[in-house]
TIMAR-930892 format. One record per residue (C-alpha): x, y, z; residue number from 1; residue in three letters. Coordinates in Angstrom, 3 decimals. Layout:
% residues N
NODE	xx	yy	zz	pos	code
NODE	X	Y	Z	NUM	ALA
...
***
This chain:
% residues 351
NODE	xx	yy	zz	pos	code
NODE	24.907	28.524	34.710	1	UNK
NODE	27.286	30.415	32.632	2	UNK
NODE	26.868	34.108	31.581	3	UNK
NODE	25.679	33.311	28.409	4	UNK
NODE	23.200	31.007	29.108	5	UNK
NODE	19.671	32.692	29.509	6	UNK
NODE	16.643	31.114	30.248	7	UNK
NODE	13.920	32.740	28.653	8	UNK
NODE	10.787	32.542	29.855	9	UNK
NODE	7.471	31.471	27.668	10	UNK
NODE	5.661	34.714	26.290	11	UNK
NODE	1.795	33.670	26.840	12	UNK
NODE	-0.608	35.680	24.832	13	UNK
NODE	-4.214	35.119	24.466	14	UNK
NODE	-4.662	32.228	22.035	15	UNK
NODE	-6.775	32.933	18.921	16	UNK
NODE	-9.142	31.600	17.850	17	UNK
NODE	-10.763	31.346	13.907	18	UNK
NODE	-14.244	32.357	13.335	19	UNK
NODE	-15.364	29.063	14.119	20	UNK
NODE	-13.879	29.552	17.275	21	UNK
NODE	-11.092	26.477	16.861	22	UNK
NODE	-7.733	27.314	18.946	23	UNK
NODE	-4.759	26.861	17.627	24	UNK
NODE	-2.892	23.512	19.299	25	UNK
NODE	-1.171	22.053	16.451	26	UNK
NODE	1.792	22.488	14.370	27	UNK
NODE	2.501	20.785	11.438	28	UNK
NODE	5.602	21.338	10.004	29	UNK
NODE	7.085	20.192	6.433	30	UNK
NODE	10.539	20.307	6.190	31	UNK
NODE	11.407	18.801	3.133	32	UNK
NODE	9.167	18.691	-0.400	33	UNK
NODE	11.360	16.119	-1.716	34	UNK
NODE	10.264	12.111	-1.811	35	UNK
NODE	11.980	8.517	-2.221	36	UNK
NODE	8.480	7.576	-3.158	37	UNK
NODE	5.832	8.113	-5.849	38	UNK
NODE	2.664	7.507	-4.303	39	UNK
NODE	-0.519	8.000	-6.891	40	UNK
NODE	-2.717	10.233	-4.195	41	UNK
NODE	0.440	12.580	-3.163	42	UNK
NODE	3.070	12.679	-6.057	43	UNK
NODE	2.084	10.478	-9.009	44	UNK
NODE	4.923	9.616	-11.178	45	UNK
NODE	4.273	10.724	-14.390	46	UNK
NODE	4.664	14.433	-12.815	47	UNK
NODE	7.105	14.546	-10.390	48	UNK
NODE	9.456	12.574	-12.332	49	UNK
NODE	13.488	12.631	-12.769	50	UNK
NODE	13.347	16.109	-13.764	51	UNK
NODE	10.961	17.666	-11.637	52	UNK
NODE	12.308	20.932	-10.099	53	UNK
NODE	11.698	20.686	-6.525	54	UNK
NODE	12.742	23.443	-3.937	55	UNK
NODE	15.979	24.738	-3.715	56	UNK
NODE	17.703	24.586	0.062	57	UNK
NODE	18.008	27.989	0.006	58	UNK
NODE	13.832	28.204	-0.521	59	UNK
NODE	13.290	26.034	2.550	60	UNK
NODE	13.635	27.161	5.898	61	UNK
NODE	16.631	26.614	7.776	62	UNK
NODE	16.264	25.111	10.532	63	UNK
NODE	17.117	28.297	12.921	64	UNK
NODE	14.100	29.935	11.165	65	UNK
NODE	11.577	26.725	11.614	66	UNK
NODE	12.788	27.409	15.104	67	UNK
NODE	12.196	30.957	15.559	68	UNK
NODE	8.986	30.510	14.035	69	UNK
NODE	7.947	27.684	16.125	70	UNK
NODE	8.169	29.582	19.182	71	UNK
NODE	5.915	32.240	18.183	72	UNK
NODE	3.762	29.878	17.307	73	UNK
NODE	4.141	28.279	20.960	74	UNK
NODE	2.990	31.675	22.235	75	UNK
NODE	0.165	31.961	20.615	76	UNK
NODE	-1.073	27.974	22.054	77	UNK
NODE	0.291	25.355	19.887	78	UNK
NODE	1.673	22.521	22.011	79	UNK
NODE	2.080	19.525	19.854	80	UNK
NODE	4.239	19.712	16.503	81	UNK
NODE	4.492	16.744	13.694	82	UNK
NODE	7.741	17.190	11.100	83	UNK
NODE	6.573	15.845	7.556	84	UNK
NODE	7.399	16.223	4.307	85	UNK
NODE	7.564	14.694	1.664	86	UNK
NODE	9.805	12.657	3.589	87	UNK
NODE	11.206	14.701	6.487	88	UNK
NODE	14.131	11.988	6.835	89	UNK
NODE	15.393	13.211	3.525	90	UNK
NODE	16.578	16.115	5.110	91	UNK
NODE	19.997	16.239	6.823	92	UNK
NODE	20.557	16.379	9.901	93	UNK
NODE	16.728	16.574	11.238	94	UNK
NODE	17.954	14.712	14.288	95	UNK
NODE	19.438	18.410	15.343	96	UNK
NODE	15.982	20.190	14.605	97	UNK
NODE	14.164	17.481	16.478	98	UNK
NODE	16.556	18.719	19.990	99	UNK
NODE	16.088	22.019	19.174	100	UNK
NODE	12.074	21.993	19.092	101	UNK
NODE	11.895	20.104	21.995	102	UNK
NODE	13.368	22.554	24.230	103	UNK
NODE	11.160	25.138	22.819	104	UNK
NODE	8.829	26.522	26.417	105	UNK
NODE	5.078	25.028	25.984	106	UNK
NODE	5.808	22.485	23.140	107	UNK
NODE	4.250	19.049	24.986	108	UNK
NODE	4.938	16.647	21.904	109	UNK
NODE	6.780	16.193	18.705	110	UNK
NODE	6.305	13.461	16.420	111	UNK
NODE	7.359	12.418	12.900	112	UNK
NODE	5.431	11.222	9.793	113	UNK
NODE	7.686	8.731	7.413	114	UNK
NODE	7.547	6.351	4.826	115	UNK
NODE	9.656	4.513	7.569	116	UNK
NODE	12.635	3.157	4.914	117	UNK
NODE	14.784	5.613	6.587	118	UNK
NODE	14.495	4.737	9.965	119	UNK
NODE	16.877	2.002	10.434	120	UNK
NODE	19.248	4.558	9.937	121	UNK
NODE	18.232	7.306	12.443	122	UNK
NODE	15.606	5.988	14.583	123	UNK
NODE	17.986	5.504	17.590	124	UNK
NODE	19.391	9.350	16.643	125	UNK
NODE	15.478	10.776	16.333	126	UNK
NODE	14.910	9.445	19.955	127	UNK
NODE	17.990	10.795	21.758	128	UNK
NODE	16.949	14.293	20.669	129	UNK
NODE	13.906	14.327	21.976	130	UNK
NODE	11.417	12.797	19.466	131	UNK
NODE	8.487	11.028	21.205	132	UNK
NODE	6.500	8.499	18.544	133	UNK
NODE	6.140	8.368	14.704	134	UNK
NODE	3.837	7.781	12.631	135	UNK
NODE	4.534	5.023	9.503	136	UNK
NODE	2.630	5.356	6.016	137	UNK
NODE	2.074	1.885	4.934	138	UNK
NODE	-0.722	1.172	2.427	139	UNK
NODE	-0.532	-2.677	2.324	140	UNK
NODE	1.805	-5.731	2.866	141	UNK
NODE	1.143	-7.105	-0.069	142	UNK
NODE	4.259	-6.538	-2.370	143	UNK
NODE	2.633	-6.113	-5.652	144	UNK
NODE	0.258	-3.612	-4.256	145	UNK
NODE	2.631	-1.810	-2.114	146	UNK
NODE	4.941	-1.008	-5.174	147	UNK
NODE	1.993	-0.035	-7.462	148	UNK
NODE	0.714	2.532	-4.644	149	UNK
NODE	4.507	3.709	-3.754	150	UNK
NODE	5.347	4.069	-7.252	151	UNK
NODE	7.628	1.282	-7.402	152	UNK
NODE	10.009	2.406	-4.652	153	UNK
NODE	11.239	0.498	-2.298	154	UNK
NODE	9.502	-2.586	-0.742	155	UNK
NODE	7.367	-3.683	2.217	156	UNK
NODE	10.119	-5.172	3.718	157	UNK
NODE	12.042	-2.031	4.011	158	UNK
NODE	9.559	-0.348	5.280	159	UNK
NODE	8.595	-3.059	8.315	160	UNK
NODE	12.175	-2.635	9.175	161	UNK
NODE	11.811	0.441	9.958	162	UNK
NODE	9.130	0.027	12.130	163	UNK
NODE	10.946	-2.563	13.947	164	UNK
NODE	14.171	0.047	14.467	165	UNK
NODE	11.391	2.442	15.847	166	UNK
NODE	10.231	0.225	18.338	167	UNK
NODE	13.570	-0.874	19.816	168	UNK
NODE	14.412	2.897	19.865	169	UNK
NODE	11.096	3.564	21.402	170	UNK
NODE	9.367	5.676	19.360	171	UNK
NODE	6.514	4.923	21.047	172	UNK
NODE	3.047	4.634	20.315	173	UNK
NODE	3.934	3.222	16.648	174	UNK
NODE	0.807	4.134	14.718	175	UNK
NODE	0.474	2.878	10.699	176	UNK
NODE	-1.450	5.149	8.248	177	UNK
NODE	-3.142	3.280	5.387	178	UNK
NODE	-4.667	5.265	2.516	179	UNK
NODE	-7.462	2.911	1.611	180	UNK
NODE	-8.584	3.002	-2.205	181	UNK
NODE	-11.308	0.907	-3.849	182	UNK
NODE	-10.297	-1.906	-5.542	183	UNK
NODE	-6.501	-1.054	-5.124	184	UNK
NODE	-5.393	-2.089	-1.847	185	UNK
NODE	-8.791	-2.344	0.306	186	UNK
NODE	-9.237	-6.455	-0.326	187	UNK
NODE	-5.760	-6.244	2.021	188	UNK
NODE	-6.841	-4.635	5.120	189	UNK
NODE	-7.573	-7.815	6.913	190	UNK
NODE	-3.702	-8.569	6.150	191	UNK
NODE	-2.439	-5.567	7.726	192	UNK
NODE	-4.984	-5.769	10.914	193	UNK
NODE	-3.639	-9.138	11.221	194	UNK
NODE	0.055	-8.333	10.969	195	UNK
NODE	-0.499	-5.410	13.828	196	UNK
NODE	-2.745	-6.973	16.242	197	UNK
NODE	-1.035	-7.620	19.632	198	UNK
NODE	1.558	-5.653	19.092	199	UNK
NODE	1.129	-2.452	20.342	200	UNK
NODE	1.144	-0.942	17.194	201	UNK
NODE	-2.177	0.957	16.319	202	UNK
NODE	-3.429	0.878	12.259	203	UNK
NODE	-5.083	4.069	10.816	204	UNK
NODE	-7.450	3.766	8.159	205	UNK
NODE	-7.793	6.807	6.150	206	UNK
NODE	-10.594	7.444	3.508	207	UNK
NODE	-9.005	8.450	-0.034	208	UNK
NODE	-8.973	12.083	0.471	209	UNK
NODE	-8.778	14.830	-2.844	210	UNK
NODE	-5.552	16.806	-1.726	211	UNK
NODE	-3.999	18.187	-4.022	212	UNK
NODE	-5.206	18.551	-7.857	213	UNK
NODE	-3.255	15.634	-9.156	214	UNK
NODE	-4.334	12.493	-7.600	215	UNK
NODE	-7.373	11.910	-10.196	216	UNK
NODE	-9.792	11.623	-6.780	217	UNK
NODE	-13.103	9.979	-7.236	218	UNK
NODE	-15.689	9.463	-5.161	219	UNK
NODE	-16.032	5.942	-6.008	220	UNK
NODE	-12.842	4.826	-5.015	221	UNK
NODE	-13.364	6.207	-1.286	222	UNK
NODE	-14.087	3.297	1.182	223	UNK
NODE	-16.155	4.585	3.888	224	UNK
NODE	-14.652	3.445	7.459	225	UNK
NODE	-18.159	1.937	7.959	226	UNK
NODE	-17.752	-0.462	5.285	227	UNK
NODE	-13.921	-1.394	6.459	228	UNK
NODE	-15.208	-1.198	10.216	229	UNK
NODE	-17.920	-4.021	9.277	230	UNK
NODE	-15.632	-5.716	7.623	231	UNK
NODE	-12.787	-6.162	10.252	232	UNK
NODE	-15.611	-6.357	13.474	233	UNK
NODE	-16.437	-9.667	11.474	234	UNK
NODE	-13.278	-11.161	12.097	235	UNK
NODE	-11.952	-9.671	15.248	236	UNK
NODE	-15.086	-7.982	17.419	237	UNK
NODE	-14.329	-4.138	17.354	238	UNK
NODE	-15.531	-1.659	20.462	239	UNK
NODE	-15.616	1.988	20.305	240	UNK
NODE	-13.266	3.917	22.265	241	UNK
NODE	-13.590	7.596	23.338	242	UNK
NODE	-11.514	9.966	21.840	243	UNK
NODE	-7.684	10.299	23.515	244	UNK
NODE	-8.042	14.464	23.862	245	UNK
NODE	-10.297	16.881	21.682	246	UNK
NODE	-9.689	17.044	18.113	247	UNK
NODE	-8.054	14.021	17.535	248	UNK
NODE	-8.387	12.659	13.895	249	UNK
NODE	-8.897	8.869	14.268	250	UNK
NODE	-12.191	7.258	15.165	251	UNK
NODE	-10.842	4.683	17.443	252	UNK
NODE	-12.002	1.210	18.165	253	UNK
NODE	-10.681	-1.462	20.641	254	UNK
NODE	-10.225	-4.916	19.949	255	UNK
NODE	-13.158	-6.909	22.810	256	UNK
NODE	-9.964	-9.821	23.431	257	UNK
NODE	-7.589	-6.834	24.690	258	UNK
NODE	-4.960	-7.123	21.399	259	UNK
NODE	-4.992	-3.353	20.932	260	UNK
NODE	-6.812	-1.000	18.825	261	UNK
NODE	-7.390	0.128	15.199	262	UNK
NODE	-8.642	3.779	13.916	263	UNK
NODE	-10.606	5.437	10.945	264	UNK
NODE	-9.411	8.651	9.888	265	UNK
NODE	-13.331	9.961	7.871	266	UNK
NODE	-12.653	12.860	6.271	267	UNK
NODE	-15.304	12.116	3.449	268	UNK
NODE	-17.579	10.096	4.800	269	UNK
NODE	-17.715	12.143	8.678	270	UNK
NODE	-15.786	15.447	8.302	271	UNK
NODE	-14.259	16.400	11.337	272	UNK
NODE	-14.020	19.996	10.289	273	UNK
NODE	-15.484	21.585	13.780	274	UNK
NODE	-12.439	20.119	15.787	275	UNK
NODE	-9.786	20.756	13.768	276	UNK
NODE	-7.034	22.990	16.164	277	UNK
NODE	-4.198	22.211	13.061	278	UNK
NODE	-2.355	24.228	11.151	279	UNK
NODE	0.857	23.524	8.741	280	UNK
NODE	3.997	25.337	7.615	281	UNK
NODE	5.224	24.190	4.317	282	UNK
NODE	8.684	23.468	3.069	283	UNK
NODE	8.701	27.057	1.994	284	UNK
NODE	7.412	28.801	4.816	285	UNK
NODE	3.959	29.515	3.853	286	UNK
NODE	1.101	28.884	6.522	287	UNK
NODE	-1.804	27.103	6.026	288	UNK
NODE	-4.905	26.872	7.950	289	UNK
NODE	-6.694	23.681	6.089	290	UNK
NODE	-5.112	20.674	4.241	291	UNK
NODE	-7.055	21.489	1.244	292	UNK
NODE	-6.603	25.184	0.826	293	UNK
NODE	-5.832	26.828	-2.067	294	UNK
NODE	-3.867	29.879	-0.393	295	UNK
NODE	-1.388	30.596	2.175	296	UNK
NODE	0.326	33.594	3.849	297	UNK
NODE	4.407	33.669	3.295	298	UNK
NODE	6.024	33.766	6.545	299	UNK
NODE	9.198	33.092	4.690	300	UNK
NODE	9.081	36.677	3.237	301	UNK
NODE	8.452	38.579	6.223	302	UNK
NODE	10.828	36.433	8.541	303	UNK
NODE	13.754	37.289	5.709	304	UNK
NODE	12.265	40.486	5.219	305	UNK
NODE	13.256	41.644	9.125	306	UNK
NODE	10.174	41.362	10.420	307	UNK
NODE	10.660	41.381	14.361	308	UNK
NODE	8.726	38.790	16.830	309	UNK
NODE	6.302	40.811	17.430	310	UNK
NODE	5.373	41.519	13.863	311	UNK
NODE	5.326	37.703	12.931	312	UNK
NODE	3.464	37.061	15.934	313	UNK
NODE	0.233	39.456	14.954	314	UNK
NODE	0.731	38.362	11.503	315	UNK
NODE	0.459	34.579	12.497	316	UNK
NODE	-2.151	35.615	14.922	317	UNK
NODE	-3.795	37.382	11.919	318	UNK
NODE	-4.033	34.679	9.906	319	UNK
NODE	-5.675	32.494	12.571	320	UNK
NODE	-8.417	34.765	13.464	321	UNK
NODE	-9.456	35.137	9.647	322	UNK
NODE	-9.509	31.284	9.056	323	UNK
NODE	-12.618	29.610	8.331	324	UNK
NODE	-12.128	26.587	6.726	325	UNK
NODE	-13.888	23.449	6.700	326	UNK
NODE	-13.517	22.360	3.341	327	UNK
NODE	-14.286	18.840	4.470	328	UNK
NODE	-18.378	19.564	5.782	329	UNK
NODE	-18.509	21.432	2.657	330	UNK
NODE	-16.791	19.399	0.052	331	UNK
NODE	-19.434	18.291	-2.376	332	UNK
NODE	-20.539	22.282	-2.960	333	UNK
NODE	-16.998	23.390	-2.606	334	UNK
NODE	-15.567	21.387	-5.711	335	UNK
NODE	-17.616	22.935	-8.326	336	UNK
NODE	-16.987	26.380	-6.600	337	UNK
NODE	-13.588	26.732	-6.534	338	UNK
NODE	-13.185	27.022	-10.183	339	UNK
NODE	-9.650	27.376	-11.272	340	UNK
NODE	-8.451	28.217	-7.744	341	UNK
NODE	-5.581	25.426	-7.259	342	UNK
NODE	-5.336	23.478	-3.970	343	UNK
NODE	-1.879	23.343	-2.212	344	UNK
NODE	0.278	19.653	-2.678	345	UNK
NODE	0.048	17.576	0.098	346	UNK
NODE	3.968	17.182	0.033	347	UNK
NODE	4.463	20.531	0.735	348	UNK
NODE	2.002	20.200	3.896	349	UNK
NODE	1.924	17.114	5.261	350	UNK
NODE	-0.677	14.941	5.684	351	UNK
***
């Protein structure tokens, strides 16, 4: 070991925990605002068009502060991290942010949300520095639908590419997240349970969710994972699986002949509010304690401000203990309530 290589060791404080008493265990972490697509639910095209002023670099975080950060956040419990976006692959050089995170002391897991059009190109890069699975958005095979819900960008074939290049890399498990929206895309679900069966690659169903304040969300275009679960246990015999570890999103069922497994992400239809350890650091460096909230604390400012360690750590830790969201149990009260209170994007969270 040379003289300038120091091993430091893992600062363990007690973990917080909000006034639901949820622990922190999860990071999510947008790195880039930007998008190659247009999805409706996320960044309809009509708004965030040609002209759109998105985030300067120099109003992201580097890459040395999403690091700095992250290991705070390590000491106060996270384990697992997930880079989105937007698309996180728009950003250069992730790859070197990926090996940097996962030599951070106490992080377990880091994984990657993508369009997957950009993975031919660095899935082989992604898994040399460290990255352990991904996770592909993909809201139907069917090419007509497909470029109607990715706002005419790209093409299925692109995308199933990708998946392929993450699978020789190893990106390992594969899962596929499907936004389901009535009488859009949800008379092709069969298609895409077909398509993924046997392969080791595990499909997500995810009820149409109002994130954001753009996506024109109705209740009548959610399809309730009951109604797809019915459907798809007619075809191919379904059987419930118990969850992998606490808090994990997806309702998972088994298929009875052994050819893998599907899930049901229910926000709407069974919030899942009371395990939810997550919380996300946007593009900008703002934390956020709930998907849907309408306001976040700037870690950006104090981090550039010369805040030391310790100061972002009881500010983070601050923030945790005063969160109480569950916006999801409380949704049908909470709409009419919140007035002209705006919530955050989903592409400057994640999903």
């Amino acid at each position: 070991m040379s003289e300038r290589e120091v091993i430091v060791p893992l600062r363990v404080l007690p973990a917080p925990r909000d006034s639901f008493s949820r622990p922190m265990r999860d990071l999510r972490i947008s790195v880039m605002d930007r998008c190659n697509f247009r999805c409706p639910y996320c960044m309809a095209r009509e708004i965030y068009h040609d002209r759109y002023r998105f985030l300067g670099s120099h109003e992201r975080l580097s890459f040395d502060e999403i690091v700095r950060l992250t290991r705070l956040f390590a000491q106060l419990g996270v384990r697992k991290l997930r880079l989105t976006g937007g698309e996180p692959l728009l950003r250069a050089n992730l790859p070197d942010l990926v090996g940097d995170l996962t030599e951070i002391p106490g992080i377990e897991d880091v994984a990657l949300t993508t369009n997957g059009v950009l993975l031919g190109r660095y899935a082989s890069e992604l898994k040399a520095a460290g990255l352990q699975r991904v996770t592909v958005s993909l809201d139907s095979l069917d090419a007509r639908v497909f470029a109607r819900m990715s706002g005419g960008f790209a093409g299925v074939e692109e995308v199933l590419e990708g998946i392929e290049h993450a699978r020789r890399a190893e990106l390992t498990p594969i899962k596929v997240n499907t936004v389901v929206q009535r009488g859009l895309n949800d008379h092709t679900v069969l298609e895409l349970v077909e398509r993924f069966r046997g392969t080791g690659i595990v499909v997500r169903f995810i009820e149409y969710m109002d994130v954001g304040n753009r996506n024109h969300w109705s209740e009548a275009a959610v399809v309730p994972a009951k109604e797809l679960l019915t459907r798809i246990s007619a075809r191919w015999p379904l059987e419930p699986r118990e969850p992998s570890y606490r808090g994990e999103v997806a309702r998972r069922y088994a298929f009875a002949d052994g050819q893998g497994e599907v899930g049901f992400i229910t926000s709407v239809s069974q919030p899942f509010c009371g395990d939810c350890t997550r919380a996300r650091l946007s593009s900008d460096g703002v934390l956020y304690t709930c998907l849907f909230a309408t306001h976040g604390k700037s870690l950006r400012d104090a981090l550039r401000g010369g805040a030391s360690d310790d100061q972002l750590l009881e500010l983070i830790r601050a923030v945790w203990l005063g969160r109480a969201d569950r916006y999801s149990e409380q949704r049908a009260s909470l709409r009419g309530a919140l007035g002209d209170e705006r919530k955050v994007e989903m592409f400057y969270i994640g999903g």
